[in-house]
MDAnalysis code that builds the backbone (N, CA, C; Angstrom):
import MDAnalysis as mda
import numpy as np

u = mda.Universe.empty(225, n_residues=75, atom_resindex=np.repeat(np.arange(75), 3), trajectory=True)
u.add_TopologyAttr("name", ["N", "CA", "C"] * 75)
u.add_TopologyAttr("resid", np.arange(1, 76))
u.add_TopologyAttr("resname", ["UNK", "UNK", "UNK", "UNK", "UNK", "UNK", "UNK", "UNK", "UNK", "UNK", "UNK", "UNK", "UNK", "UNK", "UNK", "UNK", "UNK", "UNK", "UNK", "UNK", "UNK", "UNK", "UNK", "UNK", "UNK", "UNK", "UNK", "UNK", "UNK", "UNK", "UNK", "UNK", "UNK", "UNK", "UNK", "UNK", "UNK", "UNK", "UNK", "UNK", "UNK", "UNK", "UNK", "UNK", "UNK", "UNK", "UNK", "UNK", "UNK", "UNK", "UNK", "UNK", "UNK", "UNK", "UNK", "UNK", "UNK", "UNK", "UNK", "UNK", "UNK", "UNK", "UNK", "UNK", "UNK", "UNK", "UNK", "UNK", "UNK", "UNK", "UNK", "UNK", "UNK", "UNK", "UNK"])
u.atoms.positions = np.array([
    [31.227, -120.039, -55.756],
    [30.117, -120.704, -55.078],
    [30.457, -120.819, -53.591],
    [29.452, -120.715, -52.840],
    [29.955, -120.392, -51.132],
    [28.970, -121.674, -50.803],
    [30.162, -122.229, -49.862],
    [29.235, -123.223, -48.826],
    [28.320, -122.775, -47.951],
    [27.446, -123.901, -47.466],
    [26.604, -123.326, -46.633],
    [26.975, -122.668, -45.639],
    [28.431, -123.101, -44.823],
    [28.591, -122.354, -44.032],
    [29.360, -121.088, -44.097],
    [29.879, -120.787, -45.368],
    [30.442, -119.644, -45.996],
    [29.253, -118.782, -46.244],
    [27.525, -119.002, -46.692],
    [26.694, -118.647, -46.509],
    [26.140, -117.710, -45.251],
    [26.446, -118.942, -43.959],
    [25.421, -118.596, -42.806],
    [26.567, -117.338, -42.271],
    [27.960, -117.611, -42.855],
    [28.976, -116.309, -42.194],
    [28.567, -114.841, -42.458],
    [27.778, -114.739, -43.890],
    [27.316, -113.622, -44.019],
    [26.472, -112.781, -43.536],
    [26.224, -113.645, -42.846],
    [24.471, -112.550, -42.067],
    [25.024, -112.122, -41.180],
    [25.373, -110.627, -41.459],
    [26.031, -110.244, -40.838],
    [25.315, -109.210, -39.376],
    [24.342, -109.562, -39.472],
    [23.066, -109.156, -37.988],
    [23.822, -110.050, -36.987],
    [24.405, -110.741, -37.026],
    [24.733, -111.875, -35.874],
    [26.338, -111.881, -35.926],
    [26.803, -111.946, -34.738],
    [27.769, -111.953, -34.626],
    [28.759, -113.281, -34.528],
    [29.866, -113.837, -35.181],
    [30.628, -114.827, -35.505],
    [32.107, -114.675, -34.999],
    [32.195, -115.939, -34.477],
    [33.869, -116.222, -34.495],
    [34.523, -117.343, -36.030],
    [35.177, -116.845, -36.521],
    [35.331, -117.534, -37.798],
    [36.444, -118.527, -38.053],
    [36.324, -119.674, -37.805],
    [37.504, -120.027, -37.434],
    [37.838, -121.395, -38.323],
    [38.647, -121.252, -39.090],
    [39.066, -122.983, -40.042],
    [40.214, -122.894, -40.645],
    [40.409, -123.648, -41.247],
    [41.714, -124.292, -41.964],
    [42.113, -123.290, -42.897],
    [43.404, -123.262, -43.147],
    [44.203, -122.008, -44.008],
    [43.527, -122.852, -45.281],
    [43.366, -122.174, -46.075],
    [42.498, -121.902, -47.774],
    [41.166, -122.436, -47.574],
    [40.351, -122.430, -46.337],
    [39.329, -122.409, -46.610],
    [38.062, -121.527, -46.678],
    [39.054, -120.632, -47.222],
    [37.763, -118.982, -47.783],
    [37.376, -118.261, -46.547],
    [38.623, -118.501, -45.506],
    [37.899, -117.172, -44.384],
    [37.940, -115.718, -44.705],
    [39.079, -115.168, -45.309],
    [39.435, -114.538, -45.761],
    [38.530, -113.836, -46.812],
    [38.159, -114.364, -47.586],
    [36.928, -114.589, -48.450],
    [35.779, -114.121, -48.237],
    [35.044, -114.698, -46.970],
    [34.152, -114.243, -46.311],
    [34.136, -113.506, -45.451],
    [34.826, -112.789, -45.290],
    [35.102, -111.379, -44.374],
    [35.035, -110.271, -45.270],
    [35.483, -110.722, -46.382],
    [35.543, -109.684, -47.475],
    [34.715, -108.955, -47.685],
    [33.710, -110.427, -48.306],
    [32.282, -109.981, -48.660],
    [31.286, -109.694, -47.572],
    [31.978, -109.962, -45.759],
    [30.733, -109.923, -44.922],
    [31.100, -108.174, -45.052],
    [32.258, -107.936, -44.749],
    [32.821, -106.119, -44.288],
    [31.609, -105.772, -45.550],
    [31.707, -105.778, -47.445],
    [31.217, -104.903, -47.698],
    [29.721, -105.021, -47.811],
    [29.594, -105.850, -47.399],
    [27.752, -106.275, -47.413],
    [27.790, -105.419, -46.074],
    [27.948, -105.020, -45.257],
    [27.658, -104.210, -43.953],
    [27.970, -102.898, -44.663],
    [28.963, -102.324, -45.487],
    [29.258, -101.237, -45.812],
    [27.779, -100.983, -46.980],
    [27.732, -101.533, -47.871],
    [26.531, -101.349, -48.982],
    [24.970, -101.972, -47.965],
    [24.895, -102.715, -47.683],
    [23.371, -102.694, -47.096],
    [22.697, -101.981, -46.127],
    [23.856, -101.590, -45.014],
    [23.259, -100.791, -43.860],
    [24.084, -99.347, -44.123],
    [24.315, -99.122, -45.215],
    [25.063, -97.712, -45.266],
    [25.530, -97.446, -44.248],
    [26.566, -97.730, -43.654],
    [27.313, -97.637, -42.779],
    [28.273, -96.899, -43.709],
    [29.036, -96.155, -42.758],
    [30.034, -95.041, -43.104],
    [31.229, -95.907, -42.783],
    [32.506, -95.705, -43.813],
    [33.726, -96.462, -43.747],
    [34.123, -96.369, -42.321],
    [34.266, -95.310, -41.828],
    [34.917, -94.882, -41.111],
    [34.449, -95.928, -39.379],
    [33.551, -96.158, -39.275],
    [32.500, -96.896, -38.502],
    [32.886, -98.189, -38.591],
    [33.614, -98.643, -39.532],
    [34.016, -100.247, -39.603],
    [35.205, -100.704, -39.578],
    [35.364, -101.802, -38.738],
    [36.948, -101.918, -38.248],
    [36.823, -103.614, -38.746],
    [38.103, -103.870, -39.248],
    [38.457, -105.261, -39.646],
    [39.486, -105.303, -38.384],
    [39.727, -106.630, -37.518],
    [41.072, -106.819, -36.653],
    [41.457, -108.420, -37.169],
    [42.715, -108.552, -37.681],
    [43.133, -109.688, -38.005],
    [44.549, -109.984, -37.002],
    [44.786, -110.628, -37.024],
    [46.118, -111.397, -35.790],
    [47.811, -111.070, -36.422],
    [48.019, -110.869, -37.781],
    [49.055, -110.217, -38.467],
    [48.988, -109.262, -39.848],
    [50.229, -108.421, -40.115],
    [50.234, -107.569, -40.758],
    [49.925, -108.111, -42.333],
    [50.096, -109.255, -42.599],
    [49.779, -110.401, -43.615],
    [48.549, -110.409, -43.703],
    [47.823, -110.912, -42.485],
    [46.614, -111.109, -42.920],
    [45.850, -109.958, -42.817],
    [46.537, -109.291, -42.458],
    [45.774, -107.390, -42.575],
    [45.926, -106.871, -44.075],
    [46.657, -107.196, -45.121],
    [47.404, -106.937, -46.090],
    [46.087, -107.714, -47.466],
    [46.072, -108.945, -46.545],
    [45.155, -109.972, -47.874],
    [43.461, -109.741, -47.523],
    [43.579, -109.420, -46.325],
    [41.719, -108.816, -45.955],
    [41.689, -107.387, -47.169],
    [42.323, -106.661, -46.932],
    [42.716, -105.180, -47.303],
    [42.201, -105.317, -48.971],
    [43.138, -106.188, -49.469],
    [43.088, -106.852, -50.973],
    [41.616, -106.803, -52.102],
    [41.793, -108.082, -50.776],
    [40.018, -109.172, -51.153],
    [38.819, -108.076, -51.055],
    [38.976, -106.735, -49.645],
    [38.311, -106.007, -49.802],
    [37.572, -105.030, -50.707],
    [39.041, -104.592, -51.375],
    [39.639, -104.025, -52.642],
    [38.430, -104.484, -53.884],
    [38.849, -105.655, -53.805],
    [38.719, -106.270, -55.322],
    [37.405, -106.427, -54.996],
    [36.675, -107.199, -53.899],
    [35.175, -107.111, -53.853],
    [34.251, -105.620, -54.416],
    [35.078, -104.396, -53.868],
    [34.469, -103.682, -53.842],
    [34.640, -103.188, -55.621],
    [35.348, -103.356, -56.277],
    [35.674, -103.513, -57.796],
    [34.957, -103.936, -58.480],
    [34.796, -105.319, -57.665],
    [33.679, -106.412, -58.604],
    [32.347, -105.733, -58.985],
    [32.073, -105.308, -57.704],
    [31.006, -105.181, -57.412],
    [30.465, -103.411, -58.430],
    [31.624, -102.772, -58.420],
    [31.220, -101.356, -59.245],
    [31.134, -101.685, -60.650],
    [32.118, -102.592, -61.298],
    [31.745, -103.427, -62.467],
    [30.953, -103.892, -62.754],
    [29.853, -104.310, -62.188],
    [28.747, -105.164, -62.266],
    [27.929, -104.513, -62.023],
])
C-alpha cells in the first residue's frame, strides 16, 4: 500500500527531488516510478538512466527494479 505521497512520486510527467528517511520506501518508489516510464511511455531501456549517490544504493535500485519488473510479467 503506497502513501499518498509515495503516490504523488509516481507521476512521473513531473519532475521530483525525493528525499526522506532511510526505510521509508524511496527506493521503492523509484522502482516502480523507472518502470512505469519504461511500460507506459514505451520508452526504450536504453533512454533511461537511474543516478543514485553509492554503489549500494545503485545495487538495491538495480534489485527492486528487477523484481518489479518480475512482478509485473507474473501478473
Amino acid at each position: 500500500m503506497l502513501t499518498q505521497y509515495q503516490q504523488e512520486a509516481l507521476d512521473y510527467k513531473s519532475h521530483i527531488l525525493l528525499s526522506a528517511n532511510a526505510g521509508s520506501g524511496k527506493t521503492f518508489v523509484l522502482a516502480k516510478r523507472f518502470v512505469n516510464i519504461l511500460l507506459d511511455d514505451d520508452v526504450q531501456l536504453e533512454n533511461l538512466v537511474a543516478i543514485t549517490f553509492t554503489d549500494k544504493a545503485a545495487g538495491e535500485l538495480n534489485k527492486k527494479i528487477a523484481n518489479e519488473i518480475e512482478e509485473r510479467i507474473q501478473n
